[in-house]
N, CA and C atoms as an extended XYZ file, in Angstrom:
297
Properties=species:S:1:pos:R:3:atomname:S:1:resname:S:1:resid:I:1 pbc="F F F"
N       -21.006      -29.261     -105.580 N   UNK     1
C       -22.311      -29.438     -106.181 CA  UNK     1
C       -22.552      -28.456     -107.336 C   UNK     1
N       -22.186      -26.858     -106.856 N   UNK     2
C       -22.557      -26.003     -108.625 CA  UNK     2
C       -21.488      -26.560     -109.448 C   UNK     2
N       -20.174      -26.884     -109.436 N   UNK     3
C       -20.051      -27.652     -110.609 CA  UNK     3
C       -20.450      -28.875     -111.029 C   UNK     3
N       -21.038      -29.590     -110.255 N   UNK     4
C       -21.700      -30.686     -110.983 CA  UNK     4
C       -22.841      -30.657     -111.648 C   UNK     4
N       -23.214      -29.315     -110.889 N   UNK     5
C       -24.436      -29.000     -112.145 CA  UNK     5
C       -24.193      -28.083     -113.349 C   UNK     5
N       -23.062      -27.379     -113.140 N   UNK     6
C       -22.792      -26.840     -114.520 CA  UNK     6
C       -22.316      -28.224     -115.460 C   UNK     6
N       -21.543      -29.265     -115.402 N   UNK     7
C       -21.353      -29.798     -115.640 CA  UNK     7
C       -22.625      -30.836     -116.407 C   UNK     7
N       -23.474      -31.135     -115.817 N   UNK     8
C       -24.629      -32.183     -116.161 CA  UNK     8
C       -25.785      -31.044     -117.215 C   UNK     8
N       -25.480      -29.968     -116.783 N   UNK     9
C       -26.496      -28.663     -117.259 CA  UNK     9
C       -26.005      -28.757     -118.742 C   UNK     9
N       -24.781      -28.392     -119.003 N   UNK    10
C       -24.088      -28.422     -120.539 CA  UNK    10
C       -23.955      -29.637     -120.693 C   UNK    10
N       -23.823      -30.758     -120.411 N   UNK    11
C       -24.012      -32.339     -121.370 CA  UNK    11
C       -25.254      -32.221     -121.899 C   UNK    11
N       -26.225      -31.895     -120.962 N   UNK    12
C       -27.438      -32.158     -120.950 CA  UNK    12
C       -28.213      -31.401     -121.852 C   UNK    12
N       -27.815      -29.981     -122.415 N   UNK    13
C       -27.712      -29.123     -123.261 CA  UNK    13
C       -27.206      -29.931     -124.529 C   UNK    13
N       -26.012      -30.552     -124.741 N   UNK    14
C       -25.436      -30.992     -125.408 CA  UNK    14
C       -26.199      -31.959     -126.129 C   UNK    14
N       -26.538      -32.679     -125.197 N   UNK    15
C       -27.675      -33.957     -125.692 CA  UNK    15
C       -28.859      -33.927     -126.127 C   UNK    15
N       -29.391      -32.406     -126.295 N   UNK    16
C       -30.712      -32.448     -125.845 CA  UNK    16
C       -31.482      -33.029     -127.322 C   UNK    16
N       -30.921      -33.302     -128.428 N   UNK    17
C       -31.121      -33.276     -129.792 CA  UNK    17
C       -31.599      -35.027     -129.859 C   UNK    17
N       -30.967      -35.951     -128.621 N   UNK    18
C       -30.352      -37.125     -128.671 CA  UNK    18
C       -31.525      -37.428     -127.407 C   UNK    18
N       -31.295      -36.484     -126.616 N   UNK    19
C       -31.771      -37.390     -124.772 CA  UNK    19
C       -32.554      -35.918     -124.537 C   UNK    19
N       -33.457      -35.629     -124.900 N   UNK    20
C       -34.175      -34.681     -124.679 CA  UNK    20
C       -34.507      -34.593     -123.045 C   UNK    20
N       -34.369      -35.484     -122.428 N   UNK    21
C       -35.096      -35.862     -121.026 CA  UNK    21
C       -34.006      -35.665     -120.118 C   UNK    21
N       -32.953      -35.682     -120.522 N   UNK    22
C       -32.055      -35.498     -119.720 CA  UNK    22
C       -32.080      -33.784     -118.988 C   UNK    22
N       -32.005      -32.945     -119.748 N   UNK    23
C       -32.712      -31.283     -119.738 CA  UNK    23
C       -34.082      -31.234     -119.210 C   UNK    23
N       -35.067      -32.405     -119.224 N   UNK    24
C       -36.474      -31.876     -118.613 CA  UNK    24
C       -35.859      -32.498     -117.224 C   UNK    24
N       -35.198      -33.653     -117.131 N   UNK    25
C       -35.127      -34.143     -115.386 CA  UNK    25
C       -34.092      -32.549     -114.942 C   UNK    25
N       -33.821      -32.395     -115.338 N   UNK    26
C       -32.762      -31.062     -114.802 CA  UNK    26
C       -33.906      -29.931     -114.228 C   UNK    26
N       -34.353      -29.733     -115.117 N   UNK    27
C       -35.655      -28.893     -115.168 CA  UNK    27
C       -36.944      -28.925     -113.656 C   UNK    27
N       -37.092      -30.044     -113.830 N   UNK    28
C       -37.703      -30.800     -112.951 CA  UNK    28
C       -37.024      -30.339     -111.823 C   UNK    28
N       -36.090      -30.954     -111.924 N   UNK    29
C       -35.686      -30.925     -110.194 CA  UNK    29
C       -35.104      -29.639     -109.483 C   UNK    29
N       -34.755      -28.754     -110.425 N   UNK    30
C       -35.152      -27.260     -110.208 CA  UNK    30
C       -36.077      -26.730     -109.671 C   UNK    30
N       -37.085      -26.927     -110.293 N   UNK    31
C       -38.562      -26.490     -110.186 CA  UNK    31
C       -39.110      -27.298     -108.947 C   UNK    31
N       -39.035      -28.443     -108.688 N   UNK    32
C       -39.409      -29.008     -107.029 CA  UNK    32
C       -38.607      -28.668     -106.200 C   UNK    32
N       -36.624      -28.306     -106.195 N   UNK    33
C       -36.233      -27.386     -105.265 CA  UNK    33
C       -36.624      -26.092     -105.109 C   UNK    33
N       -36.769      -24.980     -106.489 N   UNK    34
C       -37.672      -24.003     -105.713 CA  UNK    34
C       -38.475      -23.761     -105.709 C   UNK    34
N       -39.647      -24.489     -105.793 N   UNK    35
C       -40.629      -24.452     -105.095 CA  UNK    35
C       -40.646      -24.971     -103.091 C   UNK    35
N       -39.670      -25.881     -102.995 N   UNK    36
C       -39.552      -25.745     -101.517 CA  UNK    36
C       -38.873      -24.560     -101.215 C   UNK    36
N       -37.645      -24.100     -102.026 N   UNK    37
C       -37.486      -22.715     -101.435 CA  UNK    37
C       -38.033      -21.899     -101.270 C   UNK    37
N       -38.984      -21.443     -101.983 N   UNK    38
C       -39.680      -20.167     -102.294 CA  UNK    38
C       -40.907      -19.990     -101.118 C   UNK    38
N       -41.050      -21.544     -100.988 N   UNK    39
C       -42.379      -21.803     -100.124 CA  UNK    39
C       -41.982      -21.822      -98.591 C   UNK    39
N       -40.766      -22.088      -98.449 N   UNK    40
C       -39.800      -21.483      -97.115 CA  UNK    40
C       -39.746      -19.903      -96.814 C   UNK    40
N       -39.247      -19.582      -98.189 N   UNK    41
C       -38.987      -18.075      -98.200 CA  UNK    41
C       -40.162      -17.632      -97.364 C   UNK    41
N       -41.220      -17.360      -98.437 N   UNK    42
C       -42.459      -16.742      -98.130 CA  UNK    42
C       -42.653      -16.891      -96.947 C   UNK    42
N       -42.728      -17.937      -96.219 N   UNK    43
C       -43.001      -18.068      -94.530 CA  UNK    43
C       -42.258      -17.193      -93.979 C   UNK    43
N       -40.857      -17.444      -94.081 N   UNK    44
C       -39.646      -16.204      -93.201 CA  UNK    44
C       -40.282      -15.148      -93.610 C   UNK    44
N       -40.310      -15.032      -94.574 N   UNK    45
C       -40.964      -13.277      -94.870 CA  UNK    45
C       -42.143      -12.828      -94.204 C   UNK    45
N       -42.789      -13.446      -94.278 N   UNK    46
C       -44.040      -13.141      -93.266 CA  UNK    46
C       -43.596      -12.889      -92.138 C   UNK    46
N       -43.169      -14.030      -91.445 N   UNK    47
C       -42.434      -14.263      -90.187 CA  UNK    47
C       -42.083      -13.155      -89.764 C   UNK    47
N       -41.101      -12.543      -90.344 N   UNK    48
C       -40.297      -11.798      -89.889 CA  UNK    48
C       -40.777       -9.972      -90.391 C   UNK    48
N       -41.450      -10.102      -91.529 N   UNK    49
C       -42.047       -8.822      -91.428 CA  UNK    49
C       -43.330       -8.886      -90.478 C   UNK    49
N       -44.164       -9.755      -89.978 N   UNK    50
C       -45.248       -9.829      -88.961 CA  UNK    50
C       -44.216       -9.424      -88.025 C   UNK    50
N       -43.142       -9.756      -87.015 N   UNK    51
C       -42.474       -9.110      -86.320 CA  UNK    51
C       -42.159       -8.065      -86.137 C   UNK    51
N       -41.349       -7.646      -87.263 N   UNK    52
C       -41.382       -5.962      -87.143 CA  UNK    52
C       -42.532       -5.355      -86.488 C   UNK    52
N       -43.266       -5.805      -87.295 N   UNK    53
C       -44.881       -4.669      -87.019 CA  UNK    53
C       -44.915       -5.084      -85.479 C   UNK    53
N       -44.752       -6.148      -84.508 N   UNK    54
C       -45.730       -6.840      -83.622 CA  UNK    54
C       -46.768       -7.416      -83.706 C   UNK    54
N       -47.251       -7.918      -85.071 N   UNK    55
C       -47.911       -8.933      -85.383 CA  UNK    55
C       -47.899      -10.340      -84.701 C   UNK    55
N       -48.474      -10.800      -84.109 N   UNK    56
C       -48.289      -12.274      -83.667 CA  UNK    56
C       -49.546      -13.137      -84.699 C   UNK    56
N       -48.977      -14.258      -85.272 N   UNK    57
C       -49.732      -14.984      -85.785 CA  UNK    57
C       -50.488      -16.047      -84.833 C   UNK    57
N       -51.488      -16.231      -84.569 N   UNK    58
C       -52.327      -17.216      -83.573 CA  UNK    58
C       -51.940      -19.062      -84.135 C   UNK    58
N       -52.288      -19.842      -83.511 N   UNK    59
C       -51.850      -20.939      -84.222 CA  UNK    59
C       -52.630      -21.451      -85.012 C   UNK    59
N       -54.084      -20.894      -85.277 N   UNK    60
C       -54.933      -20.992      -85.994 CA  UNK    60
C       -54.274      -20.793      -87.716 C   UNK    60
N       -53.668      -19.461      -87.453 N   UNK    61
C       -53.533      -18.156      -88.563 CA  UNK    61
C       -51.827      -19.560      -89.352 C   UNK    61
N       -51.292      -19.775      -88.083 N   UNK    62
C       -50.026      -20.276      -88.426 CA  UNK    62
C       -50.196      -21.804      -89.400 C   UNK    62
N       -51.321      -22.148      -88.665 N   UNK    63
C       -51.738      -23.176      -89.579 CA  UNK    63
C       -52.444      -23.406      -90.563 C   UNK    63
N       -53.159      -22.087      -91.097 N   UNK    64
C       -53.969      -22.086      -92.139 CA  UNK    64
C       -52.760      -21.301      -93.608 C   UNK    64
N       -51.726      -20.597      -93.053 N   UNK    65
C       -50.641      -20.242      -93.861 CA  UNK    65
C       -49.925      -21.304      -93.966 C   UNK    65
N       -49.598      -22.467      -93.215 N   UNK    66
C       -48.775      -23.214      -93.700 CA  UNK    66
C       -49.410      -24.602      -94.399 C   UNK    66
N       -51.044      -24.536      -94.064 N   UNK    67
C       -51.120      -25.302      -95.370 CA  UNK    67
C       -51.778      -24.984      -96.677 C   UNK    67
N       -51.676      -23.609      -96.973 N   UNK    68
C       -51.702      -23.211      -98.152 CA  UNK    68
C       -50.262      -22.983      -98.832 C   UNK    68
N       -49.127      -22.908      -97.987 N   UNK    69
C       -47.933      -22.792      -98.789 CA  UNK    69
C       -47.634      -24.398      -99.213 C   UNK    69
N       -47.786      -25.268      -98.348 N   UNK    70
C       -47.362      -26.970      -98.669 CA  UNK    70
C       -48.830      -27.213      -99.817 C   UNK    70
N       -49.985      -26.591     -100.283 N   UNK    71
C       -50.550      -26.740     -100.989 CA  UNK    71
C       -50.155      -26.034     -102.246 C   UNK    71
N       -49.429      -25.139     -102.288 N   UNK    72
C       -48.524      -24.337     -103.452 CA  UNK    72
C       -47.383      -25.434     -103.837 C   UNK    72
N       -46.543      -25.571     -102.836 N   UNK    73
C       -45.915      -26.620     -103.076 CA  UNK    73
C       -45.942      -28.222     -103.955 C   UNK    73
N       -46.774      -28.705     -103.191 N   UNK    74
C       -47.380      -30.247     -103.491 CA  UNK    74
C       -47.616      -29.204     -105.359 C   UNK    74
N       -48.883      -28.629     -105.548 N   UNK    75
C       -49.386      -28.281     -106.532 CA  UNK    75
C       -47.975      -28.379     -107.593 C   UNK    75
N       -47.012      -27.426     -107.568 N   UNK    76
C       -45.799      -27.157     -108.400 CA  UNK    76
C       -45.114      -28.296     -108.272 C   UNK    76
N       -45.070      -29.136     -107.114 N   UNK    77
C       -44.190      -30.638     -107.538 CA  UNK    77
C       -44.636      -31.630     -108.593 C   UNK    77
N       -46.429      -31.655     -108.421 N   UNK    78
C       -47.064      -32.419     -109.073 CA  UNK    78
C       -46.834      -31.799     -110.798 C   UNK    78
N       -46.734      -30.693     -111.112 N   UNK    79
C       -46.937      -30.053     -112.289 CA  UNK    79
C       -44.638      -30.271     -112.954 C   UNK    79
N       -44.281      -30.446     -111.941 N   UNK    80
C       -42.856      -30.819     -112.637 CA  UNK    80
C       -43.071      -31.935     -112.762 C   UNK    80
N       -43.589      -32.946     -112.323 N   UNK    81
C       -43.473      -34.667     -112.565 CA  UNK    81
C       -44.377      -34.727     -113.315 C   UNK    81
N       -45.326      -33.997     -113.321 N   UNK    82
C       -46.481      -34.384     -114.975 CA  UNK    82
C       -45.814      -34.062     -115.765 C   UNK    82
N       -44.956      -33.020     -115.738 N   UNK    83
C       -43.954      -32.699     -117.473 CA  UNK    83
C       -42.986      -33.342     -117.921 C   UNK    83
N       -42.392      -33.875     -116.530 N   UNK    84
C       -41.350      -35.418     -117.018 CA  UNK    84
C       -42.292      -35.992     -116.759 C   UNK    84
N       -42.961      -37.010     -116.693 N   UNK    85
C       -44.004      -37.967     -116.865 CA  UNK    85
C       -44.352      -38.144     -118.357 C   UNK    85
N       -45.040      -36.833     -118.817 N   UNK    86
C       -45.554      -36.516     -120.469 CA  UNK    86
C       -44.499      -36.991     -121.419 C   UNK    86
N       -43.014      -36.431     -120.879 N   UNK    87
C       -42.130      -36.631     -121.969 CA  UNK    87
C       -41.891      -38.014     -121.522 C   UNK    87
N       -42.131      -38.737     -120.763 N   UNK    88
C       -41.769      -39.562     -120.929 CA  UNK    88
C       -42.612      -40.920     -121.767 C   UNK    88
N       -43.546      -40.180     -121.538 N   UNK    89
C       -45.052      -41.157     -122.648 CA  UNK    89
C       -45.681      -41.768     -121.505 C   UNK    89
N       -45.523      -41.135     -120.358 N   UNK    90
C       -46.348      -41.758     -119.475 CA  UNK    90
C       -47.428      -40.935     -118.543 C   UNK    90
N       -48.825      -40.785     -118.494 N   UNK    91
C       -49.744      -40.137     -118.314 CA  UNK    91
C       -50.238      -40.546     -116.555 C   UNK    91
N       -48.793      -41.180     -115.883 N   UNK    92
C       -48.779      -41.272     -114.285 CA  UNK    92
C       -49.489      -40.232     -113.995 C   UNK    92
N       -49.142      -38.995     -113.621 N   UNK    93
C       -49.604      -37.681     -112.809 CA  UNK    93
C       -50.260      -36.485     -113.305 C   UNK    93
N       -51.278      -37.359     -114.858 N   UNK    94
C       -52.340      -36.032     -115.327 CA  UNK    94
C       -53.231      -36.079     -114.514 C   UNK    94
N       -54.067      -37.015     -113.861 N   UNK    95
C       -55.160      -37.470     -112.691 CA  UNK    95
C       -54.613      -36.744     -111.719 C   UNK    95
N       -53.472      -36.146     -110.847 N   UNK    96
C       -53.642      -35.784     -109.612 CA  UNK    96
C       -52.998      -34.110     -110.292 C   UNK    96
N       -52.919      -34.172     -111.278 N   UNK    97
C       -52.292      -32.403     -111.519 CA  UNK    97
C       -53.962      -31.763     -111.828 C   UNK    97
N       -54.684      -32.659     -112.651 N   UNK    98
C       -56.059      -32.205     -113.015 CA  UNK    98
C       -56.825      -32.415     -112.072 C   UNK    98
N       -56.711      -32.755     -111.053 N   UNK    99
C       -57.209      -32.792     -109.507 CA  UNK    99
C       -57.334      -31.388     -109.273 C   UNK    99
């Protein structure tokens, strides 16, 4: 897989003069993988530094952190598909990013 993306990364570089979109879908789908990473991360991190201490999170606490991270999330997915959307001349996902 990393060479197939070095691979598609430099065409896509290559093209960008020609297929400009080819570099924003790259882009894109970067940016919606880490944003699920990051939004994983952050949980373990908590997670596991609340442990150290002896912190226990209640399921209240567990559920009000995890839907503000899937609301970070959703937010940054919606904002990569409005930017391929735009380039693409299509104004699909300004209504739910300006939400």
């Amino acid at each position: 897989m990393p060479a197939f993306l070095v691979v598609y990364a430099l065409a896509a570089m290559a093209a960008f003069g020609r297929a400009p979109i080819l570099l924003q879908a790259l882009h894109s789908a970067a940016a919606m993988y880490l944003a699920w990473h990051y939004t994983g991360q952050t949980w373990g991190t908590m997670a596991a530094f609340a442990s150290t201490t002896g912190l226990r999170f209640d399921a209240t606490a567990r559920r009000l952190i995890g839907v503000n991270l899937v609301a970070l999330l959703v937010w940054h997915a919606t904002w990569s598909a409005q930017l391929l959307y735009r380039l693409l001349g299509s104004a699909l996902f300004n209504p739910i990013y300006a939400a």
